[in-house]
N, C-alpha and C positions, 0 to 999 in steps of 0.2 A: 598336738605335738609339734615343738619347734623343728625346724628342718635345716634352715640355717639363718644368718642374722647379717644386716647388712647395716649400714651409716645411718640410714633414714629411717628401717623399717623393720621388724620381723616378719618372717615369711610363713604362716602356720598353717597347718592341715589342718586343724580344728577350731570353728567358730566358736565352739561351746567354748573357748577360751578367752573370748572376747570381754571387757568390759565398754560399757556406753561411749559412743565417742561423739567428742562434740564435731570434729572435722572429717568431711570423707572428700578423697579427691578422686575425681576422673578425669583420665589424662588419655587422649587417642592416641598412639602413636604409629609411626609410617615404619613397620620393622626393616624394610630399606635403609632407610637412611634417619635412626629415633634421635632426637632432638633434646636440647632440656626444653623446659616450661616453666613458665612464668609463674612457677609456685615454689614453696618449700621440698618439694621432691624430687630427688632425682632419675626421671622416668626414664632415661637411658638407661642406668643404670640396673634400675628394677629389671627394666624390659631383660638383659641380658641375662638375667639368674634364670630365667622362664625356662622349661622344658622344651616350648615351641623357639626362643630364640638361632637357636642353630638346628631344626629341624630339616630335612632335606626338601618337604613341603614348604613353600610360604602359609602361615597361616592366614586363614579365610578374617574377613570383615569380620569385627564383633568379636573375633577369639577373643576374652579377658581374662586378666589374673588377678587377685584379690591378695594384697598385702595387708596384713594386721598387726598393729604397732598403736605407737600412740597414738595414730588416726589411721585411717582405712583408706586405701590406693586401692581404686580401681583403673589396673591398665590396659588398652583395648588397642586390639590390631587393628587399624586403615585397613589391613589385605596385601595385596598382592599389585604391584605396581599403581599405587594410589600417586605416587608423582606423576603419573603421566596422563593422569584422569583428566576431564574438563567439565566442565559446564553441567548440566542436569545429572551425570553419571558422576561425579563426584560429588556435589551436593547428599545423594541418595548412602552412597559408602558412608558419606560422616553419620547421618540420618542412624543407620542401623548398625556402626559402632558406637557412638556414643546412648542408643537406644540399648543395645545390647547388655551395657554396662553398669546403667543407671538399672536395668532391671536387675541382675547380678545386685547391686548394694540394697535394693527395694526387699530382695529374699532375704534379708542380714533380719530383717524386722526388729526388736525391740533392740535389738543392741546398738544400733544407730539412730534410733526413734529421735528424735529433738535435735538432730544433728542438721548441721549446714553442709550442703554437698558443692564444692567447687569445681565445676566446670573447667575445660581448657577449651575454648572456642575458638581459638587460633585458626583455624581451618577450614569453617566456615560458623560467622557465629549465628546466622540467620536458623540456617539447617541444626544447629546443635541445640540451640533452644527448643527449636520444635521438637525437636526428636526427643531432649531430657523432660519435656514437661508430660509428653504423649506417653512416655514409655512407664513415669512414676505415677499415671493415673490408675486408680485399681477402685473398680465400684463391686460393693457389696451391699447388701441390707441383715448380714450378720450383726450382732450384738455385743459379742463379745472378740474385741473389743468393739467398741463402740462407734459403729458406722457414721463416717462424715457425711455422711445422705439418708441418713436416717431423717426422715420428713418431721419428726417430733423434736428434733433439735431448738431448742428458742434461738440459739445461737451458734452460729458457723463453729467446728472444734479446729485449733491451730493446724497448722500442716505437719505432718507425722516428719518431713526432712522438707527443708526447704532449697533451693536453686541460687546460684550467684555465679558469676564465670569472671576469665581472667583472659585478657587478650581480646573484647567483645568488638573492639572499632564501630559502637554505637547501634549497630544490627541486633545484639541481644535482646531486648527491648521488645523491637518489634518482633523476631520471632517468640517471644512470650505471647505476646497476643496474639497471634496467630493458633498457636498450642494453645493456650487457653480457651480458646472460639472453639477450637472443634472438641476440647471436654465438657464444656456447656452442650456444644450438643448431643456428645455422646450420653452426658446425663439424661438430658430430658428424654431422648431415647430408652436409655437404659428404666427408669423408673417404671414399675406395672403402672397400668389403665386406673388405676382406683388411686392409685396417687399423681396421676397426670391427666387427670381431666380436660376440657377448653377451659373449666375456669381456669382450675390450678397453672394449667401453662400460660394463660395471661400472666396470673399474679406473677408465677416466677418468673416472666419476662420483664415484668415492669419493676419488680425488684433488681432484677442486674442491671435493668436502666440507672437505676436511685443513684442519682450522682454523678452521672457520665453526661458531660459535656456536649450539646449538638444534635439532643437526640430527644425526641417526643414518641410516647407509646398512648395508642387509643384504643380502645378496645368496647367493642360495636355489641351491638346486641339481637336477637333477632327480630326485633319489632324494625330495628332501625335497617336489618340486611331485608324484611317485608314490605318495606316502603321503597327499596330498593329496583323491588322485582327480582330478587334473587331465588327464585324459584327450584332451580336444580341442586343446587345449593343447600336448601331449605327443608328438600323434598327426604334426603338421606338424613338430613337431625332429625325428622318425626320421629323414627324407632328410636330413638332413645329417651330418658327422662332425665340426661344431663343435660343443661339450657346450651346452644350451639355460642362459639363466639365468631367474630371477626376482627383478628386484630393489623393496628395498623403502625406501622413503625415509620416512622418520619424523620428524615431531616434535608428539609425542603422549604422551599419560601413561601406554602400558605398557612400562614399563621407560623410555621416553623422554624429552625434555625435553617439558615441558608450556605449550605455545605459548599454548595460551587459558587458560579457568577448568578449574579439577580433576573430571574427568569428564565432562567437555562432550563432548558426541557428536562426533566427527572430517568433516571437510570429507574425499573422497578424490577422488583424481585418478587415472586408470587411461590409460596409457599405450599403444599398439602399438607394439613394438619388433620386428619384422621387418627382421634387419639386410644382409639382402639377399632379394630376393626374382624368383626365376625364371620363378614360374608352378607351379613342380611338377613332376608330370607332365602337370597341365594347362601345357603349356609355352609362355610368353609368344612374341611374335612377337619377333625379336633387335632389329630398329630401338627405339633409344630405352630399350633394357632397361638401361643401366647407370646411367638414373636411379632405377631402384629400391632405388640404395643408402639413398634417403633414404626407405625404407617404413617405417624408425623414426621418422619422423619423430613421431609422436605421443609414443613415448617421451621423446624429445629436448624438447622443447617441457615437457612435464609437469615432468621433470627439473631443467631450467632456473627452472621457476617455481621449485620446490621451492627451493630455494638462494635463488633470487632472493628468496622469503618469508622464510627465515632470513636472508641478508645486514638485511633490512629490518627485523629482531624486530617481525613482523605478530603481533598475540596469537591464535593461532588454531589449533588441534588440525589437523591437516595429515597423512595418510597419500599418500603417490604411489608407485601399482604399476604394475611394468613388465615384461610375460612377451616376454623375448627369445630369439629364435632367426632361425634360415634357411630359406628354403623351396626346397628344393631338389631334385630329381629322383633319389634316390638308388635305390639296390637296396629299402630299407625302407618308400621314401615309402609314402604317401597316394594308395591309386588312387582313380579315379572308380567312385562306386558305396559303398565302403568305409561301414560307422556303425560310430561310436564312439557311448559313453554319456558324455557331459560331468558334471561334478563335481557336478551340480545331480540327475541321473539321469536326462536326459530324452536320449531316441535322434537322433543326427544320423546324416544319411547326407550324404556328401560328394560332393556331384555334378560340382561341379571342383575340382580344390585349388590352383588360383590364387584362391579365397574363403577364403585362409585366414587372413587378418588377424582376422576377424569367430570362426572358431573357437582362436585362441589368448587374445583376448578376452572371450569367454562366461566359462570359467573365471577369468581375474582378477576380471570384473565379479562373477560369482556371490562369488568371496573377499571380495572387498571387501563387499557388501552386506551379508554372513554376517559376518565376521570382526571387522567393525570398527561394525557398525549404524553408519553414517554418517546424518546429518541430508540432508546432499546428497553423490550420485557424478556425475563427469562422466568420459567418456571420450573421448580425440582417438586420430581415427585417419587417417590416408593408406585407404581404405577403399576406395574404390569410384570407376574411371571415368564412372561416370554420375554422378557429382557434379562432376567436372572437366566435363562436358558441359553440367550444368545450369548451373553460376556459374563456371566459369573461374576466372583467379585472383584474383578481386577479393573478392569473400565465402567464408566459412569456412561451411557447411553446419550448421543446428542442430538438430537434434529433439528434443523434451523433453516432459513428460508436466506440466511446469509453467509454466504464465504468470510466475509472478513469477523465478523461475530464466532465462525465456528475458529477459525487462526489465533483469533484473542484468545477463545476459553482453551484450545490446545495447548497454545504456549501457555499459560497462567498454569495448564495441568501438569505440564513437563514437571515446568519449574519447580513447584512441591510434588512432585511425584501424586498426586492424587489426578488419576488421567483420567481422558476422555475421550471414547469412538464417536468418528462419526456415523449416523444411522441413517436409510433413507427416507425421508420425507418425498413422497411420490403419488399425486392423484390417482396411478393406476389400483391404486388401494382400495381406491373410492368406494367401489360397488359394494364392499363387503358391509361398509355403516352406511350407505346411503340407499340402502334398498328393500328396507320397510317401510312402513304404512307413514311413518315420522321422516322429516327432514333431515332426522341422524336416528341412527342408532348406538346405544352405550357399547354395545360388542359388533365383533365382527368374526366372530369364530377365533376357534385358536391360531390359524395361521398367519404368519406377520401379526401380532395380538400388539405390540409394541408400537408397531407403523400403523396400526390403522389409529389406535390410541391418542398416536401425536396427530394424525388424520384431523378428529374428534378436534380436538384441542386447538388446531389451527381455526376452526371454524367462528372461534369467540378472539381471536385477534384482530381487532380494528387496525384496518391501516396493511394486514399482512402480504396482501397483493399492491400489484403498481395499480393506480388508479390510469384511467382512461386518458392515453398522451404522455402519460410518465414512465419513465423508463426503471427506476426503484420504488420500492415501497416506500411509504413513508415510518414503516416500524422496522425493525430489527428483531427477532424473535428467535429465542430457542426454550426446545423443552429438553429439561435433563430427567433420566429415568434413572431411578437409583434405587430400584427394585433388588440389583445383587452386590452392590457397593455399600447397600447398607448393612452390612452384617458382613465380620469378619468369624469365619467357621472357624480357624484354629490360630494359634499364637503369633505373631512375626516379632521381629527385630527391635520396635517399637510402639509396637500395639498389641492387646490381648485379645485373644476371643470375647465374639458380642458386637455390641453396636458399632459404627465405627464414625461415628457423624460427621460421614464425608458427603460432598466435598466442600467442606465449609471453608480450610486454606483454598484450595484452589476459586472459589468466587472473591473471596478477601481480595488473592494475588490481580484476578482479573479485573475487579473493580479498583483496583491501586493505580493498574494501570491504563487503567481506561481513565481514570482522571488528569494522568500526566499528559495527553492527547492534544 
């Protein structure tokens, strides 16, 4: 029903009156002080007809009104004193207005479908990208219509509404890739266990490679991770009958493109790719186990960056290792009690092999440290329930044996809002893995499950103490545990419930600037 009619636009109560349009715009505006914009619309104007215009309340972030006409206005409130904002607190308001809004036009569904959505980025267009690309991803494996991730696809289906902005000052761009990295990783996340296997997420990695500039993908086998001595590693792919991979993401000067200066020490990134995980024979409780398709999540995330740093030509020696497999209950698994000798020599004993993220880990970590002397390794893992206990989904867990490492990945988290606590890294932990029969142990009871975890994990870093006379180590090291960060339980402003394949902006942002150093 029409309501009333203005220069630009109809104002209608009911979509069902819509016909297809080929233009929708989204316009923020600052209901302080509303502005025009660089488009055919006049969002002052609009904004003034609104119910909330002259409310006694300012309205909240993200309020929007939906104009329909011959194309589709979406108008969105900044909030409440948005001119006075600054720095990471303003960035996050445009984030979850223009996320806001872009979801608003995404509910219109077919009546928009093929439509071009216009952006106003005026206001930040780095944050506005992200937030409209994050906020129009919607994964499903429904049918009808016809899922763009449906694995039977021969070929990719068009974008149901595609993105363009106006007032970008060159930032739009890279906030695309940036959005874009982390629905790459939300995908591979999001997909079940039987369509993301180690192979499958090779290939699919080495498919988003197909074409992108600066960037070499390898992907290992387990004859070649047994030559290795990858043992602990090795030890969690027996229960399964899907062949384990290790993949390697390069762009580096052996053999590789040469991202930074010519033999500059390599930045690495170590991924867990545990692409379904059961528990073992330690066997998970069934409620709630088939979100453990996204135990790769660490891999996924690392992944994504990786690409996302070549889409960007970051100049930056770049290694990202990814030891994938399943953990699963088979005739060969991993019993309780079992030591293996890990690649480094040192005896584990496996006290449950639902801990088995932390032991297909040690060996990458040890590779990497050994293999590639990196200046800094980080590793992201889905890890440990008692980091979902301790921070939920709102921080990424950090332990790290450096101050100015744990300051970089802070600020990189501010900056896109994908944050990060620091945790402690502390020997008095010690005793709780280092006091069985073995040199480690995979657990340490439940208490500090997190800390002793990165305990674990420090032990396969080369270089992560100061050698004898030296005052720093020679590595840089953190673990991210992203055990409650990886899964968003209920809706926001620019993300849906489910995966959330964080924190892939926030290593992009860090590695961007670790390169300008």
């Amino acid at each position: 029903m029409l309501v009333s009619r203005s220069a630009t636009c109809l104002v209608l109560r009911s979509p069902s009156l819509l016909r297809r349009m080929s233009s929708i715009y989204v316009l923020p505006i600052d209901p302080a002080a509303p502005a025009a914009t660089a488009t055919p619309v006049d969002a002052a104007k609009l904004w003034h007809t609104t119910p909330t215009a002259n409310a006694p309340k300012p309205p909240k972030a993200g309020t929007t009104h939906l104009f329909y006409g011959e194309n589709v206005t979406a108008v969105s409130s900044l909030g409440d004193k948005f001119g006075q904002k600054k720095g990471d607190e303003r960035r996050e308001v445009v984030r979850k207005t223009v996320g806001s809004a872009i979801k608003k036009v995404r509910e219109l569904g077919e009546a928009v479908e093929g439509g071009n959505v216009v952006v106003d980025a005026s206001a930040d267009p780095h944050a506005t990208a992200v937030a409209a690309h994050l906020a129009l991803y919607h994964f499903t494996l429904k049918t009808k219509p016809t899922s763009a991730f449906d694995p039977r696809l021969a070929q990719p289906l068009p974008d149901k509404l595609t993105l363009s902005a106006v007032s970008e000052n060159g930032e739009w761009e890279t906030g695309v890739v940036y959005g874009q990295a982390q629905n790459l990783a939300r995908t591979l996340m999001e997909l079940p266990a039987n369509m993301m296997t180690p192979t499958i997420f090779a290939e699919r990695v080495k498919a988003e490679a197909a074409g992108v500039p600066n960037v070499e993908v390898i992907v290992r086998d387990t004859e070649w991770a047994a030559q290795k001595g990858m043992r602990t590693f090795l030890s969690v792919a027996k229960g399964s009958q899907e062949p384990a991979k290790f993949l390697e993401i390069s762009s580096w000067t052996r053999s590789h493109y040469n991202g930074g200066a010519k033999d500059a020490a390599p930045l690495v990134l170590v991924g867990k790719g545990i692409t379904f995980d059961s528990g073992g024979i330690s066997l998970k409780p069934s409620a709630g186990m088939k979100l453990m398709r996204g135990d790769m999540g660490g891999a996924a995330t690392v992944s994504a960056t990786a690409l996302a740093i070549a889409k960007l030509k970051v100049p930056i020696n770049l290694v990202v290792l990814t030891p994938l497999t399943e953990n699963l209950p088979g005739p060969t698994a991993n019993k309780p009690g079992d030591t293996v000798y890990a690649m480094n020599g040192k005896s584990v004993e496996i006290d449950n092999t639902d801990a088995e993220g932390r032991l297909v880990l040690s060996d990458a970590i040890y590779y990497g440290s050994t293999e590639f002397k990196p200046h800094t390794l980080i590793d992201v893992a889905t890890l440990t329930g008692s980091m979902d206990y301790s921070l939920g989904e709102v921080y990424s867990g950090v332990f790290t044996n450096s101050d100015s490492l744990w300051n970089e990945l802070h600020a990189a988290g501010l900056r896109e809002h994908d944050r990060f606590w620091r945790m402690p890294l502390d020997e008095e932990y010690g005793p709780q893995i280092y006091s069985s029969n073995a040199d480690l142990c995979n657990t340490g009871g439940k208490r500090a499950g997190c800390c002793t975890a990165a305990l674990f994990l420090k032990s396969f870093v080369e270089g992560v103490e100061p050698a004898e006379g030296a005052d720093e180590p020679s590595i840089r090291w953190a673990h991210i545990d992203i055990a409650g960060s990886m899964e968003a339980s209920g809706s926001g402003p620019y993300h849906e419930k489910g995966m959330t394949g964080r924190p892939t902006r926030a290593l992009i942002e860090f590695v961007r600037r670790l390169a300008q150093q």
